[in-house]
C-alpha positions, 0 to 999 in steps of 0.5 A: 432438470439438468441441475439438482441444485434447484426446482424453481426453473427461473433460477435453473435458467439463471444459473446456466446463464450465469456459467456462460458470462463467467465462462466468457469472462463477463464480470458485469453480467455475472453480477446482474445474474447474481443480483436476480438470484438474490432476490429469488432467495438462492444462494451463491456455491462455491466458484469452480475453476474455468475450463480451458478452451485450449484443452480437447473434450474428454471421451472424444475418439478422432475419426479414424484416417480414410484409406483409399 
């Protein structure tokens, strides 16, 4: 599983779904993502700052200019 936090793949797929409304800024769905979490016993972590959009992807190589 990609997340080690939990074995319980419900809650796995939670919690990707919760990254995605938060990375979006969709508060409500946050919320209601949260609630369900609730009720299958996890426990919130602490938030982590939003990546920028505006900032490249680490590692990435620009493919290297064509010469004719």
């Amino acid at each position: 599983m990609s997340d080690p936090e939990s074995q319980d793949p419900m809650v796995a797929a939670l919690l990707r779904e919760r990254a995605g409304y938060v990375s979006r800024g969709m508060g409500d769905r946050v919320a209601q993502v949260d609630e369900q979490l609730a009720l299958r016993g996890h426990k919130p972590a602490a938030e982590a700052a939003p990546v920028s959009r505006s900032t490249p992807p680490k590692n990435r190589r620009q493919r290297p200019p064509e010469t004719a």
